[in-house]
C-alpha positions, -999 to +999 in steps of 0.1 A: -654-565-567-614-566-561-597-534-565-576-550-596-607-551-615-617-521-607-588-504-622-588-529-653-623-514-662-611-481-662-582-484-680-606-505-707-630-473-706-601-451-709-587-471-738-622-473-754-625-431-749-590-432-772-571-397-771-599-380-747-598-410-721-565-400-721-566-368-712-596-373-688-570-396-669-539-375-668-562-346-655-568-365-624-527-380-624-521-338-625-543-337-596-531-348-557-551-381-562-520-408-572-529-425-600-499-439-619-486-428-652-475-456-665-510-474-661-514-462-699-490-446-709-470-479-715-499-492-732-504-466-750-468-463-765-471-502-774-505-492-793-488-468-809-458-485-819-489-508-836-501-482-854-532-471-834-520-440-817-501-413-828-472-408-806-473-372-802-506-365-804-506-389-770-476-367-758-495-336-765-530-346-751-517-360-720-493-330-712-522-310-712-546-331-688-516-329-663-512-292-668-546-286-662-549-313-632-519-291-620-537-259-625-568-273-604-537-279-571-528-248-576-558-228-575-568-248-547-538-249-528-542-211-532-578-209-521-571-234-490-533-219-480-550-179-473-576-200-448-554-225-435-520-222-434-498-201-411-487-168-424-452-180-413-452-207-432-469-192-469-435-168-461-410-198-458-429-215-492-428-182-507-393-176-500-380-208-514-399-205-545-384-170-551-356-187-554-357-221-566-395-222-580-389-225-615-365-253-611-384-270-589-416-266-609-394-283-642-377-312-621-407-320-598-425-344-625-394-363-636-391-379-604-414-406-593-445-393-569-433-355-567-451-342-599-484-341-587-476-326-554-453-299-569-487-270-577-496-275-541-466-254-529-467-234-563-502-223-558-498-213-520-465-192-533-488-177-557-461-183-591-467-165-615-488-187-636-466-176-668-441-196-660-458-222-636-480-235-668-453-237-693-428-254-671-454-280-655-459-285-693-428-292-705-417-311-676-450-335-677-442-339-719-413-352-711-420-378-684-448-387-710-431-390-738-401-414-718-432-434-704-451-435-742-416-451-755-410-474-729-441-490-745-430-483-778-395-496-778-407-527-751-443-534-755-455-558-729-424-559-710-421-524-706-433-525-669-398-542-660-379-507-675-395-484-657-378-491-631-346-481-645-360-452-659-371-439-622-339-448-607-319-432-636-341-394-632-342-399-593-304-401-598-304-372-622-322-351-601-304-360-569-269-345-586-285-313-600-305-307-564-267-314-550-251-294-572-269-266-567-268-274-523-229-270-529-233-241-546-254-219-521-230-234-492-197-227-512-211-189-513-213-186-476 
């Protein structure tokens, strides 16, 4: 059986699973293992825009598989980093999310293929979880809710707009990240 029809059965079983497929999925996207976003969430927002979802109870059910995905990294980054990793190192991660943690916890999963990585650092910097869970929240709502109307506004041809959504956050976050590069070297 070809890979392709591998993943068109379980998008089918997600889709048949409704809201709880949904989350079931973005709890693995939250985790390291890359599954794309847009696999249903595009989909979804077309369904939706049909009448068979509700839009924000998609955005709020798939925020929280992704949260919690993200919570499983963390914890295990955690676990594996005090075995594992240098004590050098955990100090350089540690160091950098002192200072720009937070940021990079919110910005992380508006650009493409960073989002589920970001709780791996976060766990082995030990964030406070008070502010990692709301932020990879937010952050993931977001990304979910742009993907969801994609589908919405587009239906089938949705696909062909993501791309111009990716380039248009990658390009976002590439002026804040150099905004805030010119800052710390303007204060040297």
């Amino acid at each position: 059986m070809r890979m392709h029809s591998l993943l068109n059965i379980l998008i089918d079983v997600i889709f048949e699973m409704g809201y709880l497929g949904f989350f079931f999925y973005m709890v693995i996207v939250g985790t390291f293992i890359p599954l794309p976003t847009q696999l249903i969430l595009l989909p979804a927002g077309y369904l939706a825009s049909q009448g068979k979802f509700d839009i924000s109870t998609v955005v709020l059910i798939t925020a929280l598989g992704t949260t919690v995905g993200a919570t499983i990294n963390y914890h295990l980054a955690n676990y594996i980093s005090k075995r594992f990793v240098s004590e050098n190192k955990i100090y350089k991660i540690k160091k950098f999310f002192n200072k720009y943690g937070r940021l990079s916890v919110l910005l992380a999963p508006l650009t493409f293929g960073l989002g589920q990585y970001i709780s791996l650092p976060a766990g082995m910097a030990k964030m406070e979880l008070r502010w990692f869970l709301p932020l990879i929240f937010v952050s993931n709502a977001v990304w979910n809710f742009a993907m969801l109307m994609l589908g919405y506004l587009f239906g089938e041809n949705a696909s062909s707009y993501v791309l111009y959504l990716v380039g248009g956050g990658t390009i976002f976050i590439i002026i804040i990240i150099s905004s805030f590069v010119y800052r710390e070297f303007k204060s040297y």
